[in-house]
C-alpha positions in Angstrom: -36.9 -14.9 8.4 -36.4 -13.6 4.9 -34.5 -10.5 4.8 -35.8 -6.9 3.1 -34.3 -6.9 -0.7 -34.0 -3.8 -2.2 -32.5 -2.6 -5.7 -32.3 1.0 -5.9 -32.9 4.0 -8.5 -29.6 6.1 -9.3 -27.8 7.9 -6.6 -28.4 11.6 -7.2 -31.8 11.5 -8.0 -34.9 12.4 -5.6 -35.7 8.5 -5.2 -32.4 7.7 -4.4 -32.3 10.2 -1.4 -35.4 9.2 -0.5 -34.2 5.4 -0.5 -31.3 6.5 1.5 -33.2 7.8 4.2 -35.4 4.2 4.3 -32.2 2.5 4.2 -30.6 4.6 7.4 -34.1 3.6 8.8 -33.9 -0.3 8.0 -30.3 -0.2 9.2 -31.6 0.6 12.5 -34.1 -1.6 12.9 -31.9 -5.1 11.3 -28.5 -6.0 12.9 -27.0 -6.5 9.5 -27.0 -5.4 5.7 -25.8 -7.4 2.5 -25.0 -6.2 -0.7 -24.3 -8.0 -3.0 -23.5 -8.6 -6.9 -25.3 -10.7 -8.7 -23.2 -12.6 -11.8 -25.7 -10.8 -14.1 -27.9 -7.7 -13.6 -28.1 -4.9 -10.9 -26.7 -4.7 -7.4 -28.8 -5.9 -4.7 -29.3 -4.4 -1.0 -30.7 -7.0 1.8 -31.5 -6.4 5.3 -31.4 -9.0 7.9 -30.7 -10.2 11.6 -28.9 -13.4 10.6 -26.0 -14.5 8.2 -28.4 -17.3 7.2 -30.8 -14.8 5.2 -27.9 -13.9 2.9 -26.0 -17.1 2.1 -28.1 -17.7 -0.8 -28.4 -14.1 -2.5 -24.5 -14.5 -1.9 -23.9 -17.6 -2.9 -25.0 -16.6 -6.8 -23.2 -13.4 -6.7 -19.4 -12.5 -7.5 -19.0 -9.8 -5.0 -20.3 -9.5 -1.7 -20.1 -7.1 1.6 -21.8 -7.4 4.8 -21.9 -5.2 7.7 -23.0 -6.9 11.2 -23.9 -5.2 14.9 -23.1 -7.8 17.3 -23.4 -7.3 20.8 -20.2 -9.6 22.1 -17.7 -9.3 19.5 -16.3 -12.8 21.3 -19.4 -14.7 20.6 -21.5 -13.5 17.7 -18.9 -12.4 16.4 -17.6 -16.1 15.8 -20.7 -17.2 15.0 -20.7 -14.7 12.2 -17.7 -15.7 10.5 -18.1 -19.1 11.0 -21.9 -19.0 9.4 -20.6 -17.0 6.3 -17.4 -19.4 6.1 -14.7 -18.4 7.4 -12.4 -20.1 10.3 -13.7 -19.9 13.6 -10.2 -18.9 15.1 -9.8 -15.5 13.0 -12.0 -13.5 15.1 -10.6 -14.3 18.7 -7.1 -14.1 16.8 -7.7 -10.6 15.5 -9.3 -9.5 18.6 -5.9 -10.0 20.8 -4.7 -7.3 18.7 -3.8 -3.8 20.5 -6.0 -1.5 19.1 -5.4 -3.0 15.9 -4.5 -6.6 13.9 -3.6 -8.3 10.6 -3.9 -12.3 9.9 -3.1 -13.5 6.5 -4.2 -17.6 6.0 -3.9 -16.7 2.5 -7.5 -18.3 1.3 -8.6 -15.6 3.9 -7.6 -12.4 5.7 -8.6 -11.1 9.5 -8.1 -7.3 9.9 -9.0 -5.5 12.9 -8.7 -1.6 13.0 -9.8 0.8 15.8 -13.2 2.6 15.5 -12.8 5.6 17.8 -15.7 7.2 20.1 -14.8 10.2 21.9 -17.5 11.5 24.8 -15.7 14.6 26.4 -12.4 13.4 27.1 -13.3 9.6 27.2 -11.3 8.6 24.0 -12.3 4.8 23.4 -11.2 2.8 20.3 -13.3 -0.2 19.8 -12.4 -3.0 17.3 -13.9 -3.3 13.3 -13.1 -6.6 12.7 -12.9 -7.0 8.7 -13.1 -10.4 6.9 -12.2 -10.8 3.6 -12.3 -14.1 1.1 -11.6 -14.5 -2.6 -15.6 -12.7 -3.2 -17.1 -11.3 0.1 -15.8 -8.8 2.9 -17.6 -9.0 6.1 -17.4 -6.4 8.6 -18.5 -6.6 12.7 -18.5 -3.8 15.2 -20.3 -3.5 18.1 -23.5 -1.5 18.9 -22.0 1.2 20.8 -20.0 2.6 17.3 -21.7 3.8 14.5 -19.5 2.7 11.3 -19.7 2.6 7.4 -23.2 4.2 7.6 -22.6 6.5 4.2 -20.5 2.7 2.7 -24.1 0.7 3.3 -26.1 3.5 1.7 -24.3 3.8 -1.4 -22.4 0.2 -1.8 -24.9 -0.9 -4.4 -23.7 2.5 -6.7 -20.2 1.3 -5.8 -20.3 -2.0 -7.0 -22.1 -0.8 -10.3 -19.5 1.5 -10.9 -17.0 -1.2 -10.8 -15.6 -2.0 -14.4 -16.7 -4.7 -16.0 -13.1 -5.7 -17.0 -12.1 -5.3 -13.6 -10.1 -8.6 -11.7 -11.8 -9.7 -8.8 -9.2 -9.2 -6.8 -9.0 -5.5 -7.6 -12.7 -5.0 -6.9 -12.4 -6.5 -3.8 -9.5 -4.7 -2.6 -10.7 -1.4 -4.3 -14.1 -2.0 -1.6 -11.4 -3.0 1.0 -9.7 0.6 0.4 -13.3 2.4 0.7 -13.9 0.1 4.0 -11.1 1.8 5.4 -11.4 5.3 4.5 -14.5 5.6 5.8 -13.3 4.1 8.8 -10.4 6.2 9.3 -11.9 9.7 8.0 -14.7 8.9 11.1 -11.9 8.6 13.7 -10.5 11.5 12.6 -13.4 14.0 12.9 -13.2 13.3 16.8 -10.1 15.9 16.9 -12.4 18.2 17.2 -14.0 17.2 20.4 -10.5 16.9 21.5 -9.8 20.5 20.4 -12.8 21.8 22.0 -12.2 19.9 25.5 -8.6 21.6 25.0 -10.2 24.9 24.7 -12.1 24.4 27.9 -9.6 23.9 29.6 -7.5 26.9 28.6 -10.3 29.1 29.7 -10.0 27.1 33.2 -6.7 27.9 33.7 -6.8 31.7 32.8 -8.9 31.5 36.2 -6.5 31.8 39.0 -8.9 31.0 41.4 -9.4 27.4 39.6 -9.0 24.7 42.1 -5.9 23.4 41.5 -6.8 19.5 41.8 -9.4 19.6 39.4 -6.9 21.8 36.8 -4.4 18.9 37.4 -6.9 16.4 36.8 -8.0 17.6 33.5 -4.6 18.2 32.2 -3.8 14.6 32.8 -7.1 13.5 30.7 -6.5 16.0 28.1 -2.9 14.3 27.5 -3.9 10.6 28.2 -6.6 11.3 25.3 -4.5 12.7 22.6 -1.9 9.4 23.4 -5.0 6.9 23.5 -5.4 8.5 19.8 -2.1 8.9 18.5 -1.8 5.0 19.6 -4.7 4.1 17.6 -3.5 5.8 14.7 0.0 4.2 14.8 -1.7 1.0 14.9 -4.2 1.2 12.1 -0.7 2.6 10.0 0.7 -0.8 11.3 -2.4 -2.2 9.4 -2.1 -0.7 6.8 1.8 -0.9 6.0 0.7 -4.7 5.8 -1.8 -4.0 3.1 0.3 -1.6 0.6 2.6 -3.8 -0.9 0.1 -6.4 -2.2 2.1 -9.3 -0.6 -1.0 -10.9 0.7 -2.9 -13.5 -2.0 -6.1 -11.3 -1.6 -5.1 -7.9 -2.1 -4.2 -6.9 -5.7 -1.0 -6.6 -7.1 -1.9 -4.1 -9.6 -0.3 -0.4 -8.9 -3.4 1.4 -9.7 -5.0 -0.5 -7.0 -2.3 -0.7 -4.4 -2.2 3.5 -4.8 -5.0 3.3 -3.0 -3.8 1.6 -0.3 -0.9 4.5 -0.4 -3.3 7.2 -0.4 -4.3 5.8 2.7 -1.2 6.1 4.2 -0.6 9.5 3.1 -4.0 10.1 5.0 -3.2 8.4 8.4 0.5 10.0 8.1 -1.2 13.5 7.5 -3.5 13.1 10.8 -0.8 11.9 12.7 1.4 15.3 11.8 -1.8 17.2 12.7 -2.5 15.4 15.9 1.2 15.6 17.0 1.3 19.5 16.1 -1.9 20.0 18.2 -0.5 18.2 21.2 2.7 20.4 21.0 0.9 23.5 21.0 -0.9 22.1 23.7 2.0 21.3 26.1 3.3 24.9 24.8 0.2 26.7 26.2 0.2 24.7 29.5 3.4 25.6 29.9 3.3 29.5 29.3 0.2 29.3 32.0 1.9 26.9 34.5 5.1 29.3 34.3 1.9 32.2 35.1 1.2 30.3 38.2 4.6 29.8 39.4 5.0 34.1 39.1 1.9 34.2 40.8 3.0 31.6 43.6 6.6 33.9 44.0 4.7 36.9 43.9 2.5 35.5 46.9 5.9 34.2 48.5 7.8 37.7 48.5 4.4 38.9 50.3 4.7 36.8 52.7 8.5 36.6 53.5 8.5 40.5 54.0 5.7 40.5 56.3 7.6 38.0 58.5 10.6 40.2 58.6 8.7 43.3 59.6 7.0 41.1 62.6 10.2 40.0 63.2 11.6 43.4 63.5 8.7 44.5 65.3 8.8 41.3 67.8 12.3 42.3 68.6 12.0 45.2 69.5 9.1 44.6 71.4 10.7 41.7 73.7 13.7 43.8 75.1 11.6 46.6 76.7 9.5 44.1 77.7 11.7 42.4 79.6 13.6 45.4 81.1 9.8 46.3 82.4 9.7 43.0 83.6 12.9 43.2 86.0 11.8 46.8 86.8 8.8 45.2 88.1 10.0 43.2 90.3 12.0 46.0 92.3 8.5 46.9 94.0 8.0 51.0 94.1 10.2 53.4 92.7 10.3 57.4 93.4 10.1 59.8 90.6 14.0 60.3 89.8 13.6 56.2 89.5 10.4 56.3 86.8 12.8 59.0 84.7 15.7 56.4 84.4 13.3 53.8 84.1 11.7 55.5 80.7 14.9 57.0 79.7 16.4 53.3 79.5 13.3 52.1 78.5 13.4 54.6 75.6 16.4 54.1 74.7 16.6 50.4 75.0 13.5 50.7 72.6 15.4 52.2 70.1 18.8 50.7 70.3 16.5 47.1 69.7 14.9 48.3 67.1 17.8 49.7 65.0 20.0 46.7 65.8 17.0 44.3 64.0 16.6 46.2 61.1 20.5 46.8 60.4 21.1 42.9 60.9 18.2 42.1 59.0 19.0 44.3 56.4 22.8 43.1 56.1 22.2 39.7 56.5 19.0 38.8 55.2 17.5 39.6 51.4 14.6 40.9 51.3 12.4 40.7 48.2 11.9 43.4 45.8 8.9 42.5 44.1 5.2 43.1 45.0 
């Protein structure tokens, strides 16, 4: 099947929105895109289901980029490279990668960089796997990541803004640089969901009668998320610490060019400080409300440990007239001058019980002073 061809009016205009609207559309409806320029003339946008529709709209071009959905990253994903000519090895190498990869086979380069999905305080990172050759970047992700949608509407205005007198390799490292950014300003706009969930939470905890499993349970996702996207962060800086000096045959050696690539870092440095400053504000706040609960818990303890010493007080001097009625008891009938020395000693056994439980308590035992 032919793919869709398209050559656009200039961005800015009402066409060109228009257009960019169809094109989301198209996007949707095609597994992948190709744009490509031609040797001579105007940038041209294809959309296609298989790498076989573009080989020959590539082939006469000297600058290509194609953006694939592939459902098994694995599979297609091979089949991908392999079809638009790279090895078939690079994907499954780049793919054993922790959160991110870099393979340099000079002639070719593997990159894989985590595209981060956050739902709630699910924080995910699946792999963009980016191919790049002397003329053509290739890029796969799979379905369940939306990625370089705003690159694939407006590549065609990129690559005609490139200068004529440009190298190759500059172009294709300058499209490399935009691959990236985009990549990386997506991830980043997911602190906010992690911000919100954070918020949440806070208002959970002012709650004192919040069940405490469930306040433990979210303050163990709200930390393993912010890790899960510090890590992937690291690791794309890993990526792209490989990219800024220009040692691979690929990338440009030009400054101009490689500044971008240090711009980048500046970026990925700058949301690392911001999503290590939010974490420690985080763990400050969960501390100020844990150390809450733990006044609240020894507020509840001092209630509860002078309660016991009154029943304790009160159970002494309870037992000793009760046992001196007991023995009484047992003497069978008494006359009256009997039942006054009985309640005298009864009285006064009362008393003496009584007073002797409170002073030891009070001498030996300290009682809280809080409410």
């Amino acid at each position: 099947m032919q793919g869709s061809v398209e050559s656009g009016p200039r961005m800015g205009s009402p066409d060109a929105k228009a257009n960019g609207q169809e094109d989301e559309c198209k996007a949707k409806a095609y597994k992948g895109i190709c744009v490509a320029l031609p040797h001579k003339g105007r940038p041209v946008k294809i959309f296609g289901n298989a790498p076989s529709e573009f080989i020959s709209t590539l082939h006469d071009s000297s600058l290509g980029w194609v953006n694939f959905t592939a459902d098994d990253l694995g599979k297609d994903g091979t089949e991908i490279a392999v079809s638009l000519g790279f090895s078939a090895s690079m994907v499954h190498t780049l793919l054993k990668g922790y959160y991110a990869s870099f393979e340099d086979r000079d002639t070719e380069m593997g990159i894989m960089v985590p595209a981060v999905k956050v739902s709630g305080l699910d924080v995910q990172a699946h792999p963009l796997i980016i191919l790049v050759r002397k003329d053509l970047i290739v890029t796969i992700h799979s379905a369940e990541v939306e990625r370089l949608v705003l690159f694939s509407r407006y590549a065609d205005a990129f690559m005609r803004k490139l200068p004529e007198g440009m190298s190759l390799s500059d172009r294709l490292t300058m499209m490399l640089v935009r691959i990236l950014d985009e990549n990386n300003s997506h991830n980043f706009e997911h602190v906010r969901e992690i911000e919100e969930q954070a918020d949440a939470m806070s208002e959970l905890l002012l709650d004192p009668d919040s069940p405490r499993l469930e306040v433990g349970k979210k303050i163990y996702q709200l930390k393993h998320a912010l890790i899960t996207y510090l890590n992937t962060l690291w690791r794309t800086m890993d990526v792209l610490h490989s990219l800024r000096y220009g040692d691979a045959e690929l990338i440009a050696d030009n400054p101009k060019s490689l500044a971008k690539v240090g711009l980048l870092v500046e970026d990925v440095n700058r949301q690392i400080s911001l999503s290590e400053h939010m974490s420690e504000v985080l763990a400050s706040g969960l501390e100020v409300l844990q150390a809450l609960y733990n006044n609240q818990l020894q507020t509840l303890n001092n209630r509860m440990t002078m309660t016991i010493t009154w029943l304790t007080i009160l159970g002494t001097a309870v037992l000793v007239p009760n046992t001196i009625a007991t023995v009484v008891g047992s003497l069978g009938g008494m006359d009256s001058g009997m039942l006054f020395w009985y309640g005298a000693v009864l009285a006064l056994a009362t008393v003496n019980s009584t007073y002797l439980a409170y002073w030891w308590v009070r001498r030996w035992v300290r009682l809280p002073t809080g409410g």
